[in-house]
LOLUMLO-969056 format. One line per 4 residues: number of its first residue (from 1); for each residue x, y, z of N, C-alpha, C. Coordinates in steps of 0.02 Angstrom, whole numbers, plus 50000, padded with zeros to 5 digits. Layout:
BEGIN
NUM> X Y Z X Y Z X Y Z | ... $
***
This chain:
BEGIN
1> 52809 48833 49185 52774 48896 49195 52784 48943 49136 | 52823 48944 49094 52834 48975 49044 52893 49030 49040 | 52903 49085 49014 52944 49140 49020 52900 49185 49053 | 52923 49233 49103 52901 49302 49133 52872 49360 49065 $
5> 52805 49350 49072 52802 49417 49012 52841 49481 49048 | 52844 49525 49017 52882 49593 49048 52827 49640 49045 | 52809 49699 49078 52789 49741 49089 52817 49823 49099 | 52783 49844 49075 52811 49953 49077 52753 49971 49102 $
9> 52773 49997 49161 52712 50072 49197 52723 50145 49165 | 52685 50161 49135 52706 50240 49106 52659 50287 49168 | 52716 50321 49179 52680 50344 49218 52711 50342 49299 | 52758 50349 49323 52793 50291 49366 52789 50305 49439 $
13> 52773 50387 49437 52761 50412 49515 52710 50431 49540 | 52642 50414 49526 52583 50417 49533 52575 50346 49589 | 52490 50363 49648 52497 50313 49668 52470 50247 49631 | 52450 50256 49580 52430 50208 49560 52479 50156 49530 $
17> 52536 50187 49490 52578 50144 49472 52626 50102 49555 | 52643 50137 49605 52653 50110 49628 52638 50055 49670 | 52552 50045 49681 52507 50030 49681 52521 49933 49636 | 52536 49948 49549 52563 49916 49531 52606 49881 49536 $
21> 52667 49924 49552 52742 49897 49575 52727 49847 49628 | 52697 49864 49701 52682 49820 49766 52646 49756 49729 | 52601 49775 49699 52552 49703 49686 52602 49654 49617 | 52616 49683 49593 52648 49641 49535 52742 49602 49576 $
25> 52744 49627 49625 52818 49585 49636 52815 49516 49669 | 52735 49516 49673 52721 49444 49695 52699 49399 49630 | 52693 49421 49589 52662 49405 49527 52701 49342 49489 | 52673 49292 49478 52708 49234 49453 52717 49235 49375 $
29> 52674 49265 49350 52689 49290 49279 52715 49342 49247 | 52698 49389 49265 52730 49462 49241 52766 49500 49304 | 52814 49535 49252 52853 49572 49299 52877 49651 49273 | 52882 49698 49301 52914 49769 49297 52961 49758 49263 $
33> 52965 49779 49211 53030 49798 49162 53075 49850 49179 | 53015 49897 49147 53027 49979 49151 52966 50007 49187 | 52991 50061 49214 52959 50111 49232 52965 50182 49213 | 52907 50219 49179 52932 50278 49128 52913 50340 49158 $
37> 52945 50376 49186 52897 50443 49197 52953 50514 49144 | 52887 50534 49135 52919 50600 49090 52927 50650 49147 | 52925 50660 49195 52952 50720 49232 53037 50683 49259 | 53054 50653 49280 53087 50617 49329 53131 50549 49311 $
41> 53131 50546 49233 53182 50502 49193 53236 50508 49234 | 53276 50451 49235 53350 50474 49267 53360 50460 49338 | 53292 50468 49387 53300 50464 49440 53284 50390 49478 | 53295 50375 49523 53257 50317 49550 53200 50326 49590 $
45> 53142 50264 49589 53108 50283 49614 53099 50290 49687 | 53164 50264 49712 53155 50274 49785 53171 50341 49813 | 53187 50380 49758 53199 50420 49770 53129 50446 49777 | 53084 50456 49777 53025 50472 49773 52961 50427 49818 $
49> 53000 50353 49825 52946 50305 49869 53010 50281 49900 | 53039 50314 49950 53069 50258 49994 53074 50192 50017 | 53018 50187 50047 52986 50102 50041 52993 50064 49993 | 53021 50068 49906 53012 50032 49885 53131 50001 49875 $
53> 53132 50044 49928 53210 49997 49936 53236 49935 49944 | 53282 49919 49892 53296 49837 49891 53250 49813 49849 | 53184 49826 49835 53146 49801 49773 53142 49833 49703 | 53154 49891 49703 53154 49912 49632 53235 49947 49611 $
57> 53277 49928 49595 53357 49961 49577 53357 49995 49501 | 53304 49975 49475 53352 50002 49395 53301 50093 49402 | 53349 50147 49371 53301 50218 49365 53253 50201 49342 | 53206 50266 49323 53137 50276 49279 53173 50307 49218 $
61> 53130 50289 49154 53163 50295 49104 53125 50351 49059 | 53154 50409 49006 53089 50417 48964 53066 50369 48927 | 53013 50395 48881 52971 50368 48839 53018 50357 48774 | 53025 50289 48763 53047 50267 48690 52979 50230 48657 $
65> 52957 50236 48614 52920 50200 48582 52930 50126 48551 | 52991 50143 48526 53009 50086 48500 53050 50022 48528 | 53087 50048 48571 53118 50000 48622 53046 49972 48683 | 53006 50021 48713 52957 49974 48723 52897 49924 48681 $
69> 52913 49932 48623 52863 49868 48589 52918 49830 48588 | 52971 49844 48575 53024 49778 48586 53046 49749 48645 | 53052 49756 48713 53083 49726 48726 52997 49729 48818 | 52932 49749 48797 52880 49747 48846 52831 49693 48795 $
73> 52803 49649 48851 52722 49641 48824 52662 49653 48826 | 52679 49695 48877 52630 49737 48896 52637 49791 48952 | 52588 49844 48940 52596 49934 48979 52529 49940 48999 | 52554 49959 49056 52505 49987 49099 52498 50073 49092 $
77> 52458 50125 49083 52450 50166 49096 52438 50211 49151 | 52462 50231 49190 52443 50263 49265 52452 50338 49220 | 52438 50354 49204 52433 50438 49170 52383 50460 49206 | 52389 50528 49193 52336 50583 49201 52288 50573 49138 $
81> 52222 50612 49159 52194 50608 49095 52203 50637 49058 | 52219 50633 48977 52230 50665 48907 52297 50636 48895 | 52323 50592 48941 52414 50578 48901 52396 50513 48871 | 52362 50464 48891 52350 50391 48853 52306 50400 48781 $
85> 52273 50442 48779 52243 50417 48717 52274 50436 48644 | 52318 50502 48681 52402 50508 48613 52430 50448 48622 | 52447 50423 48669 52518 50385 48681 52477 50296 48631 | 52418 50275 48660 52398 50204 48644 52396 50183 48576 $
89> 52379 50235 48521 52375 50208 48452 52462 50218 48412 | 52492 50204 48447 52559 50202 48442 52601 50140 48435 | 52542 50126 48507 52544 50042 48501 52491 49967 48458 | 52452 50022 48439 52387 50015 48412 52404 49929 48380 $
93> 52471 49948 48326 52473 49883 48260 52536 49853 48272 | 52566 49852 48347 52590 49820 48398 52562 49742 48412 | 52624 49699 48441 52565 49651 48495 52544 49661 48551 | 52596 49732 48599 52584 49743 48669 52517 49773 48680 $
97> 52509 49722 48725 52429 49731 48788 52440 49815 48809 | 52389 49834 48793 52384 49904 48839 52324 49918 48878 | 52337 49917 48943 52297 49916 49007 52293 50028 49018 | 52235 50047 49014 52225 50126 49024 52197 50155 49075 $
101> 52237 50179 49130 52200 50172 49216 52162 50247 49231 | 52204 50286 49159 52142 50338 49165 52084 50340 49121 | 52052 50394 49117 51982 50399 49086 51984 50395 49014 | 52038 50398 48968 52025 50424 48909 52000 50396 48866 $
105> 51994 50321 48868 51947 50256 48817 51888 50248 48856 | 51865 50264 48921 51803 50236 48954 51719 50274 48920 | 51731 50325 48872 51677 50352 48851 51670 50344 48785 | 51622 50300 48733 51627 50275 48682 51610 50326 48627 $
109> 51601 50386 48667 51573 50450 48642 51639 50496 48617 | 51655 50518 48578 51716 50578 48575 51693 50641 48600 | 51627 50664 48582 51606 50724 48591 51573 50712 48687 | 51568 50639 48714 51560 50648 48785 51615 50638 48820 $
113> 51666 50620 48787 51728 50646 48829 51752 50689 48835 | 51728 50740 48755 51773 50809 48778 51723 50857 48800 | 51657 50835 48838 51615 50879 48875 51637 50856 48944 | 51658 50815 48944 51672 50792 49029 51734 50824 49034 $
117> 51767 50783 48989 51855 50767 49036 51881 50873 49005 | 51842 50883 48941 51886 50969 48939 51926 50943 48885 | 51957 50886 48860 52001 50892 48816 51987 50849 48727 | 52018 50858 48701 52034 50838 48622 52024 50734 48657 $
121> 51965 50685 48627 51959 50633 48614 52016 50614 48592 | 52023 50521 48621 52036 50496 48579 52035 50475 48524 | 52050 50443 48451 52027 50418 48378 51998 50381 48390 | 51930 50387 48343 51881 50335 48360 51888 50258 48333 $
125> 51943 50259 48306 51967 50202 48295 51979 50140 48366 | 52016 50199 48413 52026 50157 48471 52000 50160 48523 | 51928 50185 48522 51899 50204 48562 51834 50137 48531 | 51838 50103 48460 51809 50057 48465 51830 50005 48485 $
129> 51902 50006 48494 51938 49933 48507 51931 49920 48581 | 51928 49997 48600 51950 49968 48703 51889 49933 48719 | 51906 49888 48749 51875 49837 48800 51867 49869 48868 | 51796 49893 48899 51777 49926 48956 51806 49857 49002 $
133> 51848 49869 49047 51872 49813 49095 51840 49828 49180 | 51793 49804 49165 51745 49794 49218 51746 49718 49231 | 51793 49693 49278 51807 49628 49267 51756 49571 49269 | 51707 49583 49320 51662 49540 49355 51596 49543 49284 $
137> 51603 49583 49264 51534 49587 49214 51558 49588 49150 | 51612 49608 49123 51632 49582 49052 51688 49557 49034 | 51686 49483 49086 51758 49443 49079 51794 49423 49006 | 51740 49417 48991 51741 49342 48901 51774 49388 48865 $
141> 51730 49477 48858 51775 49526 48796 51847 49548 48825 | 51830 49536 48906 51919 49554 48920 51994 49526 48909 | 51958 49436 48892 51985 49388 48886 52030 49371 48812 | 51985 49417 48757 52003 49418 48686 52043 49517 48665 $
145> 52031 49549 48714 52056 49604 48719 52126 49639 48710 | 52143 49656 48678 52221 49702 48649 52233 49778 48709 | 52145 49813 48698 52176 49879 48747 52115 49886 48800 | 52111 49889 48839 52072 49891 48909 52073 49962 48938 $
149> 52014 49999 48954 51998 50036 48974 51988 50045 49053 | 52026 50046 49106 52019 49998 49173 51940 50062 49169 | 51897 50050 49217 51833 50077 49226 51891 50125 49304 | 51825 50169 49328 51858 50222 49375 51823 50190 49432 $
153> 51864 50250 49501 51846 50183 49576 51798 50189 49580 | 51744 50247 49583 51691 50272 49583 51642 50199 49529 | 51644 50212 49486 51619 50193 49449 51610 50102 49456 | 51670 50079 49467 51677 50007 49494 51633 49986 49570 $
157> 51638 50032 49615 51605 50022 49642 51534 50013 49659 | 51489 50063 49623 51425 50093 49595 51414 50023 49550 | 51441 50019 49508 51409 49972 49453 51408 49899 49481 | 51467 49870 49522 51454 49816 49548 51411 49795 49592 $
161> 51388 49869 49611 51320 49870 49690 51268 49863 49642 | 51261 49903 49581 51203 49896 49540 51150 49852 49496 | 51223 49831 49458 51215 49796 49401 51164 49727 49432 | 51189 49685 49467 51143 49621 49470 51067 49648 49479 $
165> 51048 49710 49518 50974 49726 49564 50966 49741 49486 | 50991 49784 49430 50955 49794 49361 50940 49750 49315 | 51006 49702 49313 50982 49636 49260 50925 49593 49275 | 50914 49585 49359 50870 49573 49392 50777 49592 49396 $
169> 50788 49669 49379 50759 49695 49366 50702 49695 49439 | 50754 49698 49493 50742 49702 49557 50711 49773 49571 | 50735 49821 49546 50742 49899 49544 50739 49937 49479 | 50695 49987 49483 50659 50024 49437 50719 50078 49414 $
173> 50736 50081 49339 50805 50118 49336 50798 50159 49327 | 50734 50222 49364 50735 50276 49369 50764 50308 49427 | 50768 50357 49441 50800 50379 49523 50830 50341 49556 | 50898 50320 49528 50932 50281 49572 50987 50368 49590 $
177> 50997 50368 49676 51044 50390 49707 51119 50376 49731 | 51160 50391 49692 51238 50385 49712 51264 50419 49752 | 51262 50396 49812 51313 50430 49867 51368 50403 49876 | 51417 50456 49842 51471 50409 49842 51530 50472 49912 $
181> 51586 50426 49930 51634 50452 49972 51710 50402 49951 | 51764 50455 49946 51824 50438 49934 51875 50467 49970 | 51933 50444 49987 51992 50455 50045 52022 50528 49985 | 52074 50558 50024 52090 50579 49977 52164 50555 49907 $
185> 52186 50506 49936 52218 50471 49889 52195 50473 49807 | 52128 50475 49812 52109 50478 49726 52122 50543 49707 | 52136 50591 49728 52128 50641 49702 52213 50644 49657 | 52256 50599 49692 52311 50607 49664 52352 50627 49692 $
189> 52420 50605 49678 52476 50642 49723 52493 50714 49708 | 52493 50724 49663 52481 50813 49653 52476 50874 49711 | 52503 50906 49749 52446 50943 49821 52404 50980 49786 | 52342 51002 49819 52295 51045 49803 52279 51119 49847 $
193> 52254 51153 49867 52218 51178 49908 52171 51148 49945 | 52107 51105 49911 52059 51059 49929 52094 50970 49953 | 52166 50975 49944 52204 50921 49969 52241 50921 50021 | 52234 50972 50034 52293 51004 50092 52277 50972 50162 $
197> 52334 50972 50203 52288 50917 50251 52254 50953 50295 | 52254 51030 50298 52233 51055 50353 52150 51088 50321 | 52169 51082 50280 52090 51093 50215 52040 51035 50237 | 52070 50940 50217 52035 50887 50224 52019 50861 50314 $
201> 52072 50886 50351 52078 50848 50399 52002 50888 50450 | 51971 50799 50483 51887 50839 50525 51862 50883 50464 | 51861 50875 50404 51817 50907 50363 51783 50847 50295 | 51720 50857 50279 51679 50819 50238 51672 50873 50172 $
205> 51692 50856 50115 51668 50905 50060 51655 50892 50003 | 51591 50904 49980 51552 50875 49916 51588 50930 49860 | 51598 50874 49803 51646 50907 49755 51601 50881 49694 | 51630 50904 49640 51602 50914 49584 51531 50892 49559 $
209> 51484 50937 49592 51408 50908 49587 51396 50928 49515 | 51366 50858 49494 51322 50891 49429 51374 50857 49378 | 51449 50866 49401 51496 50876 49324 51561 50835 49353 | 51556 50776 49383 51582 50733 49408 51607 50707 49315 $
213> 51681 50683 49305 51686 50621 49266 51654 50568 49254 | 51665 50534 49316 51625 50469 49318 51540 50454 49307 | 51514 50538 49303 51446 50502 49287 51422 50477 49217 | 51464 50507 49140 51442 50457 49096 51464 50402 49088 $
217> 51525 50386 49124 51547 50295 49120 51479 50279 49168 | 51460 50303 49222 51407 50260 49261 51354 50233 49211 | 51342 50289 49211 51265 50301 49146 51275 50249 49102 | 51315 50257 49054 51327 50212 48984 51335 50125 49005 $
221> 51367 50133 49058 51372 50056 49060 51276 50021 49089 | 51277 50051 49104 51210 50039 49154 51145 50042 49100 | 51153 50100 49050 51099 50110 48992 51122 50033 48944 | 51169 50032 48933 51195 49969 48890 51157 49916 48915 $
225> 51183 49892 48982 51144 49835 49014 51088 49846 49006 | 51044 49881 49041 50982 49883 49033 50944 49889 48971 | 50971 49921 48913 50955 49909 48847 50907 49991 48836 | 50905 50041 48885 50865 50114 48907 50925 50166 48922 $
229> 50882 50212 48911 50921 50256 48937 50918 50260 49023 | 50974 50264 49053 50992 50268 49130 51007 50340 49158 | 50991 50386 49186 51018 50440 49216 51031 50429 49287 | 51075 50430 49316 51083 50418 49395 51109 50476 49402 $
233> 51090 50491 49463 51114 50570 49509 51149 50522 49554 | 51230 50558 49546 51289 50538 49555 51311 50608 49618 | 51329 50607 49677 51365 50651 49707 51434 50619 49742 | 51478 50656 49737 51571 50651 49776 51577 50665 49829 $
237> 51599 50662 49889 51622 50690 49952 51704 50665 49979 | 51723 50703 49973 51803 50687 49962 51802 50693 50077 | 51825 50645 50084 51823 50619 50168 51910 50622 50188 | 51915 50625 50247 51994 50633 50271 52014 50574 50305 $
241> 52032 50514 50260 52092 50447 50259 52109 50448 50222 | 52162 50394 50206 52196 50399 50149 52183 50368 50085 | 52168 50299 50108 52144 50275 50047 52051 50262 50064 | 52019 50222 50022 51951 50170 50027 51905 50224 50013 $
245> 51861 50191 49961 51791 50233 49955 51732 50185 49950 | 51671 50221 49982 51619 50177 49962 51562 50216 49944 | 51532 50183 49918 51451 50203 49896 51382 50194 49914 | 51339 50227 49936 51259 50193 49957 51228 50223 49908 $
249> 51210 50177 49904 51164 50168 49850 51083 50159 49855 | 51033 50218 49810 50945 50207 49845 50932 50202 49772 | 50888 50143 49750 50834 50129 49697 50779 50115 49711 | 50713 50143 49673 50672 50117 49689 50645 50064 49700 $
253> 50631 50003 49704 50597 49949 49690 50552 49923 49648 | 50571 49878 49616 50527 49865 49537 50475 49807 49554 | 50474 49769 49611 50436 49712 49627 50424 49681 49695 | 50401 49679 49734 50399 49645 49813 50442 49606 49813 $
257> 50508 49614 49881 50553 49561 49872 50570 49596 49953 | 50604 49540 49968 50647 49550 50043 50712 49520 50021 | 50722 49564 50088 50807 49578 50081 50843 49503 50079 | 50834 49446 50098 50844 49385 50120 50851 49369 50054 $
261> 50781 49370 50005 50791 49368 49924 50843 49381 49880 | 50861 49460 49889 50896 49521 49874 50974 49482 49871 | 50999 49476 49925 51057 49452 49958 51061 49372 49898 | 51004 49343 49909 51018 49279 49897 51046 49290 49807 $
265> 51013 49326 49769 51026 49349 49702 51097 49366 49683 | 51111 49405 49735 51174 49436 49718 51218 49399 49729 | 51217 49347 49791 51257 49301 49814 51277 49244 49744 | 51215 49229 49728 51219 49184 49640 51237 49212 49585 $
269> 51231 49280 49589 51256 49331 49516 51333 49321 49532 | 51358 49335 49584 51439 49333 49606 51469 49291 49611 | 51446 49193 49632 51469 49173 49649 51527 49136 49625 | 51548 49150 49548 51622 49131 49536 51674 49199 49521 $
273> 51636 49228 49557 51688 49303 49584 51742 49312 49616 | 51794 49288 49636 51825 49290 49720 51828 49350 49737 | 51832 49411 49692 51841 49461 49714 51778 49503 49754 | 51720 49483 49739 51652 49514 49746 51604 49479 49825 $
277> 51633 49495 49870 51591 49479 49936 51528 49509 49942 | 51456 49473 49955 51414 49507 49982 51409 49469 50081 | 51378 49537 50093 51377 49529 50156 51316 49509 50182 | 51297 49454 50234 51265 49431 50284 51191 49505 50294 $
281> 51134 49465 50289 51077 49505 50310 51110 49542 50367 | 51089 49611 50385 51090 49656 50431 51182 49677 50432 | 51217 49666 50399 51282 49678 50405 51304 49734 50324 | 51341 49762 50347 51346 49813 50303 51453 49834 50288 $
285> 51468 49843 50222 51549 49839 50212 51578 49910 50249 | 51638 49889 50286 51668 49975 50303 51713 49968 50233 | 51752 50033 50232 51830 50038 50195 51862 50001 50228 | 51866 49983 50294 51934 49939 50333 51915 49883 50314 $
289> 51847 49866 50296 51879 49773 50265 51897 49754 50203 | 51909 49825 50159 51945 49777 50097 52002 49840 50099 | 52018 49870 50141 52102 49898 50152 52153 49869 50118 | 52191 49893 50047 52256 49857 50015 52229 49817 49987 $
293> 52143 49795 49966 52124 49724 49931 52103 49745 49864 | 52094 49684 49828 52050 49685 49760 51966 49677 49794 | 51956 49668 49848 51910 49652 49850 51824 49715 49836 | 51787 49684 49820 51731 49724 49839 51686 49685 49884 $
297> 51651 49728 49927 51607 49712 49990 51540 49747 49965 | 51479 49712 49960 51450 49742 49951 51362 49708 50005 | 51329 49758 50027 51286 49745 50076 51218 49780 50056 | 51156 49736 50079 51105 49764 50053 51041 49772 50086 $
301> 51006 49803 50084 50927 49802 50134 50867 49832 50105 | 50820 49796 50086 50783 49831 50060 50718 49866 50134 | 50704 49923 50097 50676 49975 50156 50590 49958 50124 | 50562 49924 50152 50497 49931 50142 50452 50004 50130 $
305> 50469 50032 50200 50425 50088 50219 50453 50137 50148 | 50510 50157 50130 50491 50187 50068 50497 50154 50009 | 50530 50093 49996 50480 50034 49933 50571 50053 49917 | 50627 50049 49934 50663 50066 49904 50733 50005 49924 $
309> 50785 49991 49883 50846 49938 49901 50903 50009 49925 | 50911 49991 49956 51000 50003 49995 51056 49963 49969 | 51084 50011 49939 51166 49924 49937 51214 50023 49961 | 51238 49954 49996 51327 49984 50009 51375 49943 49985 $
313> 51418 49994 49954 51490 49940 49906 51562 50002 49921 | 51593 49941 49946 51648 49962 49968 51704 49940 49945 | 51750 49993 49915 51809 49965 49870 51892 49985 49920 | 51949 49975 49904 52012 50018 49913 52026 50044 49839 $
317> 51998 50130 49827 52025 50161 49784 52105 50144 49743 | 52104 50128 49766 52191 50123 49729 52194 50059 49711 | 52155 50021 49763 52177 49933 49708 52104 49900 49649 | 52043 49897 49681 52005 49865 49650 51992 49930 49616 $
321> 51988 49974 49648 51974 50056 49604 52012 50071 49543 | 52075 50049 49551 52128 50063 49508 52187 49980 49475 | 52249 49993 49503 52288 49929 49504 52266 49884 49515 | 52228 49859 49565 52213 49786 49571 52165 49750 49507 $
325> 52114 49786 49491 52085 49776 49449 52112 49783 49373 | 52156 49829 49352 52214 49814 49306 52247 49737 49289 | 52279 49734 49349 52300 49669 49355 52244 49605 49347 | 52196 49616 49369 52138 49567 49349 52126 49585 49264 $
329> 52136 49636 49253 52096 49622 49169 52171 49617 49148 | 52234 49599 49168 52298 49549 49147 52306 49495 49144 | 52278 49454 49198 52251 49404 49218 52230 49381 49147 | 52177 49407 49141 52098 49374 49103 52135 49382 49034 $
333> 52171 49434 49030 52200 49441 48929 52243 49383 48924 | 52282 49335 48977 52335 49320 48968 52315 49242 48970 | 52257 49237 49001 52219 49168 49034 52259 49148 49098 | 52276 49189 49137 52314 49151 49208 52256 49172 49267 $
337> 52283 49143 49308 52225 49123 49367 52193 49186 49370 | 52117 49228 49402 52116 49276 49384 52150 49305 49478 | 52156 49248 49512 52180 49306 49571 52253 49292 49581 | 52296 49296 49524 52365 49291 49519 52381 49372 49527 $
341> 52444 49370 49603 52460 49430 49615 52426 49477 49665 | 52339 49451 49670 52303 49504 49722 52252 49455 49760 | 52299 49405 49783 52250 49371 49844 52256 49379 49890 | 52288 49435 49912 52332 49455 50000 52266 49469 50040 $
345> 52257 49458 50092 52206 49464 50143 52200 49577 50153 | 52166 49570 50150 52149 49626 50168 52175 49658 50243 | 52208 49744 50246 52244 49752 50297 52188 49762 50356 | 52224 49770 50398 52177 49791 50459 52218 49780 50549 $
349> 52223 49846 50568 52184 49871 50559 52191 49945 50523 $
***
């Protein structure tokens, strides 16, 4: 089997890294080294995740630069956005893999990242190197890849409902509608006012219309494929569970087709996917069936009476949204199985 590559989460008390920690201790190839957080060096993390007692003993460490190119082969990023795209060209002329779970490589634009995200770009040096890790649709560049941009949950979900009906050219890539909904887990462990539980709880609330992040990763990947410019009207509704988000999705229709068709396409666009389920005519994905999974569920119907496709795609924010899909574009850099680490059955209930 070889030697255990080693691994560093920067980033260490976020849920996403822990997220990591759970999925990687099953992992036959890589394993947790270090774990780095700059608030909380020194401490353990159980001190902070209880649950992870008896599995994780050594503290969280600060940031050394140089002891992690020596003794990691690769880092995961669970940062906020604006700390990875200082921290990655550090590692730039390194051999360590760097996996980036926030936004700061996903916009190939400098000047559309710092209209979105508010802050100072990354160098466009490394903003040519990252590899968009959208696993299911650009395996081969993920496969020859140094730094990976993981794509956002939002965005993973949307594009995997999308992408086949456009290459397809099933659906007209004008007025496509994103309704998207997320637990509040994405928002981060952070509290908020708008996080609070007595704020979320029996309450539905549409958040950042218009000026969402995720809508130029949507856009760009989608204009790329298609070879046009793409505008999708993208809306958020932050919902009260904890984790799982999904998306419905309305395009117009580019050609007479039934849903039986529809299904059958997507079923052949996916089918050396394991991660990518479509669902059975008339059946549609909740969040409870890919609960704790890599999986995506995705379901479709085309509506005659207004000439238009339906897909619903349903992710767990935190794994295929985030970590799980990490770990898949680890997988793919390293050439090991790609569902090494995240083939656990989905929870439920």
């Amino acid at each position: 089997m070889g030697r255990l590559k080693n691994a560093a989460i920067i980033g260490g008390t976020g849920y996403g890294a822990i997220e990591l920690i759970r999925l990687l201790h099953t992992h036959k190839h890589l394993q947790v080294k270090k774990i780095i957080s700059h608030s909380q060096f020194g401490e353990h993390i159980t001190s902070v995740y209880p649950h992870l007692t008896g599995f994780v003993e050594e503290p969280m460490e600060k940031l050394k630069i140089t002891s992690l190119i020596e003794e990691v082969d690769l880092i995961f990023f669970a940062t906020p956005a604006g700390v990875a795209k200082d921290l990655i060209p550090k590692f730039a002329h390194s051999s360590v893999q760097c996996i980036d779970l926030s936004g700061d490589l996903r916009l190939h634009s400098k000047e559309q990242y710092e209209k979105w995200y508010g802050k100072e770009a990354a160098p466009q040096e490394i903003l040519n190197q990252a590899v968009y890790g959208l696993s299911e649709i650009y395996q081969e560049q993920v496969k020859e890849a140094k730094i990976i941009s993981n794509p956002g949950c939002f965005p993973t979900s949307a594009l995997l409902g999308l992408i086949p009906a456009i290459e397809q050219k099933v659906i007209t890539p004008n007025h496509i509608v994103i309704d998207g909904k997320t637990a509040v887990s994405g928002a981060g462990r952070t509290p908020t006012a708008t996080t609070h539980f007595s704020e979320t709880n029996e309450n539905i609330t549409p958040y950042k219309i218009g000026k969402h992040q995720h809508i130029p990763e949507i856009d760009q990947t989608l204009s790329e494929l298609a070879q046009e410019t793409i505008s999708t009207t993208f809306t958020t509704h932050l919902i009260p569970m904890t984790r799982g988000l999904i998306c419905t999705i309305y395009a117009e229709l580019a050609r007479d087709i039934t849903t039986e068709e529809v299904i059958h396409q997507y079923q052949i666009y996916y089918e050396n996917h394991p991660f990518v389920r479509i669902k059975e005519i008339g059946i549609f994905p909740t969040t409870k069936d890919v609960y704790g999974s890599n999986f995506c569920d995705i379901g479709l119907h085309v509506d005659e009476r207004t000439n238009q496709l339906i897909i619903a795609s349903a992710i767990d924010n935190l794994v295929k949204g985030a970590a799980g899909q990490a770990i898949q574009n680890a997988n793919l850099m390293n050439g090991w199985e790609i569902t090494e680490g995240l083939d656990a059955i989905p929870i439920f209930p």
